[in-house]
C-alpha positions in Angstrom: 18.4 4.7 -30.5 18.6 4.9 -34.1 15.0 3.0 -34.5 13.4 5.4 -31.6 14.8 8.6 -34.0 13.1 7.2 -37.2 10.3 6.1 -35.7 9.9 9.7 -33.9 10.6 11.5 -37.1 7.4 9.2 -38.4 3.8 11.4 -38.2 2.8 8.2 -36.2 5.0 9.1 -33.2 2.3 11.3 -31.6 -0.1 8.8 -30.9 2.4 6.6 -29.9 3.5 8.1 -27.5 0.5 9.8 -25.9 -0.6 6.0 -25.2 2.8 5.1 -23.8 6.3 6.4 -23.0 7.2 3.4 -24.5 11.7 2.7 -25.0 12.7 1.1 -28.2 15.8 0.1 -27.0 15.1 -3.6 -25.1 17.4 -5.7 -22.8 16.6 -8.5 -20.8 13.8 -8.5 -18.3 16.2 -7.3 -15.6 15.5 -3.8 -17.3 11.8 -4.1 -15.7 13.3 -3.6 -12.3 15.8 -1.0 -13.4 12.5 0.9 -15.0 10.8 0.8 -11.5 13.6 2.5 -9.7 14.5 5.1 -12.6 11.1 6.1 -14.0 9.3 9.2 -12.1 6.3 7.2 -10.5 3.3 8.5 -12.6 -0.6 7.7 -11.8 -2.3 5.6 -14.3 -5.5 4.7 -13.9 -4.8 1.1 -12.8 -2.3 2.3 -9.9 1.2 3.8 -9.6 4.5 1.8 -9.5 5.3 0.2 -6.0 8.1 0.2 -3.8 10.2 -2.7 -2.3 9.0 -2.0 1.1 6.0 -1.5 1.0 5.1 -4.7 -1.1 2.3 -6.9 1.2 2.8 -10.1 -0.8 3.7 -11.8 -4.1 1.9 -13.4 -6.3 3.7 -15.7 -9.4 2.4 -15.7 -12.4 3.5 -18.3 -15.3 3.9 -17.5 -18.8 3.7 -20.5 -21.3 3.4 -20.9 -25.2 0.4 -22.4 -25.0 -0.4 -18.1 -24.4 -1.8 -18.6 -21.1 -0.8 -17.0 -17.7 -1.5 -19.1 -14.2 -3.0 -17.9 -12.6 -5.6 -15.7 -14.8 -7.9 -14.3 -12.6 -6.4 -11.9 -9.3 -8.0 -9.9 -6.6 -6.4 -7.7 -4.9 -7.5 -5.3 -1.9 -7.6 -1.5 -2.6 -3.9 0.1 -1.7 -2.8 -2.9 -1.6 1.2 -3.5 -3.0 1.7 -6.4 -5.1 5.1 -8.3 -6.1 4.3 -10.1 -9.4 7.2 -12.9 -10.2 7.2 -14.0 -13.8 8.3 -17.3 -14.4 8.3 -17.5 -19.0 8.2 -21.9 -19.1 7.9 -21.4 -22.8 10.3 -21.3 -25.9 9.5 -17.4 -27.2 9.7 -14.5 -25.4 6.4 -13.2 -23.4 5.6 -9.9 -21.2 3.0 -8.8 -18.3 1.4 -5.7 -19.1 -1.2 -4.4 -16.6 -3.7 -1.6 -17.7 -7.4 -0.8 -18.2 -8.9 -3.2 -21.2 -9.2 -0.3 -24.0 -5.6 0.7 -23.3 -4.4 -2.9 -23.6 -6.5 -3.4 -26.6 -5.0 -0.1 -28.1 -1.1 -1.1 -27.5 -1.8 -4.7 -28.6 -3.0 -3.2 -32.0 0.2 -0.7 -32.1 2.2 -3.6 -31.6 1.0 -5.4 -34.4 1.9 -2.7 -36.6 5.0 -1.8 -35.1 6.5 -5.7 -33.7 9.6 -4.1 -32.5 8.5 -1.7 -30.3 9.2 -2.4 -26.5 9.1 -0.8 -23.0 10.5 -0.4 -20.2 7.7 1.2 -18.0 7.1 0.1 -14.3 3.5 -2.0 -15.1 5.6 -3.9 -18.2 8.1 -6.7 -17.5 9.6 -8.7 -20.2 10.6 -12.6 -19.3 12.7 -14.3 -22.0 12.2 -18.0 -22.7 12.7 -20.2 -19.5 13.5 -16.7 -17.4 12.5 -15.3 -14.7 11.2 -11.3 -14.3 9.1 -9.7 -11.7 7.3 -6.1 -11.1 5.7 -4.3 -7.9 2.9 -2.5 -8.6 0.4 -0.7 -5.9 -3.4 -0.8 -6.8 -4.3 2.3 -5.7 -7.4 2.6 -7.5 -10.2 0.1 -7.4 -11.8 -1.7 -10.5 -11.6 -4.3 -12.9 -8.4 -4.3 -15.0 -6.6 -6.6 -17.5 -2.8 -7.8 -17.5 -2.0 -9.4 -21.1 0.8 -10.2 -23.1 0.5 -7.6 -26.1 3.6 -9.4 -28.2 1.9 -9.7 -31.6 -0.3 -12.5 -31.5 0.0 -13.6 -28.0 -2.6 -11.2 -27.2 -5.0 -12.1 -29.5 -4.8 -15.9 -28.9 -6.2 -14.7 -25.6 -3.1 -14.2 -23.6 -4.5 -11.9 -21.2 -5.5 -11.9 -17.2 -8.0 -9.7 -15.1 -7.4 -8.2 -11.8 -10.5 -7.0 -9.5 -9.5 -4.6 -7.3 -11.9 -3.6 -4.3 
């Protein structure tokens, strides 16, 4: 809580948080699930955060050092629910973030300029080395979005995915 203050007492806070409501305060990827339940759903333009019941399938997604997700390419039907499972088998910490590709691009850049910011919002997880993590999200808006890892140069070593919604 103490970072979150300094950081909001910073003249960089604004933009920060008109791009995210992001938490500074991080605990293990079980957060991700407490997040979804907690968090007042709120429309982005990639979808809204999904419930339990209504999810229509899972699909798992690796994480490994070599900055890659498996798969990397996902399409999904419009209104469609998804369960993501993240399974991290590498040795450093790495995170599914969903979005459009400019807002990715934008938080990837924040969070090379500020490396300990993290989230907790309901298109985020967070998977420790060798854990497990997972997120529901509904795609309730069609297009072509990204999901990326946006941990300071997991990013940009081309850690990032693309969803096609139709």
């Amino acid at each position: 809580m103490k970072n979150r203050r300094r950081f909001l007492a910073s003249g960089l806070a604004a933009g920060v948080l008109a791009l995210h409501r992001s938490a500074f305060a991080h605990g293990n990827a079980a957060h991700a699930a407490k997040a979804a339940s907690d968090t007042p759903k709120e429309q982005q333009a990639w979808g809204i955060a999904g419930t339990e019941k209504a999810v229509s399938r899972t699909i798992p997604i690796v994480m490994t050092d070599e900055m890659r997700f498996v798969p990397d390419r996902i399409e999904v039907r419009l209104g469609e629910t998804i369960r993501f499972t993240h399974e991290n088998r590498g040795a450093v910490m790495h995170e599914m973030v969903v979005g459009t590709p400019e807002t990715l691009a934008e938080h990837a850049e924040m969070m090379q300029r500020f490396p300990e910011m993290e989230h907790d919002e309901p298109w985020m997880a967070h998977v420790p080395p060798a854990g497990r993590g997972e997120m529901i999200w509904e795609f309730n808006r069609a297009g072509d979005f990204q999901f990326a890892c946006l941990i300071p140069g997991h990013f940009q070593a081309g850690m990032i995915g693309s969803i096609k919604v139709g």
